[in-house]
TIFITOR-895475 format. One record per residue (C-alpha): residue number from 1; x negated, y negated, z. Coordinates in nm, 2 decimals, decimal comma. Example, Ala and Ser with C-alpha at 12.3 -4.5 7.8 and 13.67 -1.06 7.14 Angstrom:
+------+--------+--------+--------+
: resi :      X :      Y :      Z :
+------+--------+--------+--------+
:    1 :  -1,23 :   0,45 :   0,78 :
:    2 :  -1,37 :   0,11 :   0,71 :
+------+--------+--------+--------+
***
This chain:
+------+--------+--------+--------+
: resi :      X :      Y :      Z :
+------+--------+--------+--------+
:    1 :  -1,61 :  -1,87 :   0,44 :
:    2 :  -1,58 :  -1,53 :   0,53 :
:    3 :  -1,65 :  -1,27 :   0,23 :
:    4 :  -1,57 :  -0,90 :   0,16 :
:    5 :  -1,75 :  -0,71 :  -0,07 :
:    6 :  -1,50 :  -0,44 :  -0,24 :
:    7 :  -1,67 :  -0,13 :  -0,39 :
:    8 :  -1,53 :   0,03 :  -0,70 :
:    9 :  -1,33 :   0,35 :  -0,62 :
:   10 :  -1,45 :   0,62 :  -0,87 :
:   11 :  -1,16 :   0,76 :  -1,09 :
:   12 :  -1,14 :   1,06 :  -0,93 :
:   13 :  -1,09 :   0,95 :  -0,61 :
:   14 :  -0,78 :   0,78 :  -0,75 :
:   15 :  -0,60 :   1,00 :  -0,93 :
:   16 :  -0,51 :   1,34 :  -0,76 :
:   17 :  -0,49 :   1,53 :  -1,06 :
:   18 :  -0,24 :   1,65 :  -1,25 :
:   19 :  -0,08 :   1,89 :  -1,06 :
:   20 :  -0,06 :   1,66 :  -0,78 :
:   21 :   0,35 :   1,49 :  -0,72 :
:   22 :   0,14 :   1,12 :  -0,66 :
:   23 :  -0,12 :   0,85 :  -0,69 :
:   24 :  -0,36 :   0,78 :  -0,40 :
:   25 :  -0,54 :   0,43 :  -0,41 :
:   26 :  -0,82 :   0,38 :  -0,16 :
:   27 :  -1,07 :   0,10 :  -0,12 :
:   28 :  -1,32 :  -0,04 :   0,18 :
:   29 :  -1,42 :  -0,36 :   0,28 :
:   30 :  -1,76 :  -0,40 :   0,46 :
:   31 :  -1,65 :  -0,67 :   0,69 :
:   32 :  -1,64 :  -0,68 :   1,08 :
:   33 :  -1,37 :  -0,40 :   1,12 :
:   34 :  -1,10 :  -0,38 :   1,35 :
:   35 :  -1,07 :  -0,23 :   1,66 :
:   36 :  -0,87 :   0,07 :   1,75 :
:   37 :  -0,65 :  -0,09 :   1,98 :
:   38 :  -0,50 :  -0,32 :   1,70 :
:   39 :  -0,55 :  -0,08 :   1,46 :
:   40 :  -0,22 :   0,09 :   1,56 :
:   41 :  -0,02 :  -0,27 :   1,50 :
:   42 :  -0,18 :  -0,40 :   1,22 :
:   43 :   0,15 :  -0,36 :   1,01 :
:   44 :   0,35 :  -0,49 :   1,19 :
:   45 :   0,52 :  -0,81 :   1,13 :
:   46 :   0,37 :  -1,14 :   1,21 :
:   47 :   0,07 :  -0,92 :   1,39 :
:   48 :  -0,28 :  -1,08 :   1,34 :
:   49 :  -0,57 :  -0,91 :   1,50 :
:   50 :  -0,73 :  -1,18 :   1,79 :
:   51 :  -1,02 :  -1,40 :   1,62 :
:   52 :  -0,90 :  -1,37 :   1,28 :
:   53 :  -1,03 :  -1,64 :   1,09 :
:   54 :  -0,67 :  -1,72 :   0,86 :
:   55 :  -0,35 :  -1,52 :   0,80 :
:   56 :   0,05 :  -1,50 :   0,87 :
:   57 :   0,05 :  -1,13 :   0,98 :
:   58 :   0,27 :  -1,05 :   0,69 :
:   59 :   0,04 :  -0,93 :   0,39 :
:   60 :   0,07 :  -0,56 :   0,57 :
:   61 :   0,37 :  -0,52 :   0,70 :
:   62 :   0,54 :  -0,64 :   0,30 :
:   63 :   0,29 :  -0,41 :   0,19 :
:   64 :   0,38 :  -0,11 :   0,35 :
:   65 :   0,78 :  -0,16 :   0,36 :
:   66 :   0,74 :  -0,19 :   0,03 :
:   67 :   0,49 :   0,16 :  -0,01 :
:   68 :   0,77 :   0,34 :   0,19 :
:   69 :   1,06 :   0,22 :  -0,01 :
:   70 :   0,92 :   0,37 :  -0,32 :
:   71 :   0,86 :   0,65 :  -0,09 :
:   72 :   0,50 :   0,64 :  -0,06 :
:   73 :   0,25 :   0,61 :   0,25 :
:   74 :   0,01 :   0,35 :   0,36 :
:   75 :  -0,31 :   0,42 :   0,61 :
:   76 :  -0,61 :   0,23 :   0,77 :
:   77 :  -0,91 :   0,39 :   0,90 :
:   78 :  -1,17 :   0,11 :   1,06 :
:   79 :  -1,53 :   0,20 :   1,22 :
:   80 :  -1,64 :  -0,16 :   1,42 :
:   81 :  -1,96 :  -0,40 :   1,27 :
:   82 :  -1,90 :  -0,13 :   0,90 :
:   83 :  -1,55 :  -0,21 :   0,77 :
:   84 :  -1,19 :  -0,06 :   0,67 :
:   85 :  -1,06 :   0,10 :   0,45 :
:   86 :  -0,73 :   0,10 :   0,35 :
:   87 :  -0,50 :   0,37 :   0,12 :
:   88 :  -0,18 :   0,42 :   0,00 :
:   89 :  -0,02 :   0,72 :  -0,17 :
:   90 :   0,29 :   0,68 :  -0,44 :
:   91 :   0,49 :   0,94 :  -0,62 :
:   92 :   0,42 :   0,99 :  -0,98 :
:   93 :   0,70 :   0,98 :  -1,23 :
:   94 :   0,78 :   1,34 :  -1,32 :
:   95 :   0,82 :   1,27 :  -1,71 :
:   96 :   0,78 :   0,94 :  -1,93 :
:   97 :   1,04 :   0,70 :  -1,83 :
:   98 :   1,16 :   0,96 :  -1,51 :
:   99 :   1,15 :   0,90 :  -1,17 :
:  100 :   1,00 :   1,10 :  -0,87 :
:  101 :   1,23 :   1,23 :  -0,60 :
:  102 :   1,30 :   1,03 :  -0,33 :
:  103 :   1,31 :   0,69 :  -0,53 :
:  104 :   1,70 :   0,58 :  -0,58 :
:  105 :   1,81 :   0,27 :  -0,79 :
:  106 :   2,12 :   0,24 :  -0,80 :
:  107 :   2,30 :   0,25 :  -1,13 :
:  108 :   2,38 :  -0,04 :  -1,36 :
:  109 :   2,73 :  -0,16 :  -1,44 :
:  110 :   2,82 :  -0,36 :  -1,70 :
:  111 :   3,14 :  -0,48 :  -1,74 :
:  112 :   3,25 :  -0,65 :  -2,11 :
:  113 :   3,47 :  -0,91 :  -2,09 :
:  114 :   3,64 :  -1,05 :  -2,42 :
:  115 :   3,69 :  -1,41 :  -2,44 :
:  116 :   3,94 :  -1,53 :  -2,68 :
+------+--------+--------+--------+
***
């Protein structure tokens, strides 16, 4: 069994401040890294890197269609034999309960219906 050892990001690496329009997450593995040449396809759907010990090549690619439809952005930056490291980036809500430009959700219509 193959295992990765996740290091605790310090707060202030995740936050970006409060001036700052979004929320960066980051975090490192120290496994055997991946190398450059399917570093490029590794979100892609149904993509697993040659060797891999288990996977359906869709963890990355849900993850990051999901990161862009909030409009967000996902990256991965991998040295060979030292690990990745992965982050994302999301909009903050502007206010309590607002959302950040870009996101759209559609409105809600309820209709009432009487039933006699």
């Amino acid at each position: 069994m193959r295992q990765l050892a996740f290091r605790r990001t310090p707060l202030s690496d995740v936050l970006d401040g409060k001036q700052q329009r979004s929320v960066r997450i980051a975090f490192r593995d120290n496994g055997p890294g991946i190398e450059d040449k399917y570093l490029e396809r590794i979100f892609e759907k149904f993509f697993q890197v040659p060797g891999s010990p288990s996977g359906t090549g869709l963890g990355l690619a849900i993850s990051k269609e999901f990161i862009e439809a909030q409009g967000g952005k996902i990256k991965a930056n991998s040295v060979v034999g030292k690990g990745t490291a992965f982050s994302f980036q999301l909009p903050k809500a502007l206010r309590a309960g607002g959302l950040p430009a870009g996101i759209y959700l559609p409105e809600l219509r309820i209709r009432r219906k009487s039933c006699l």
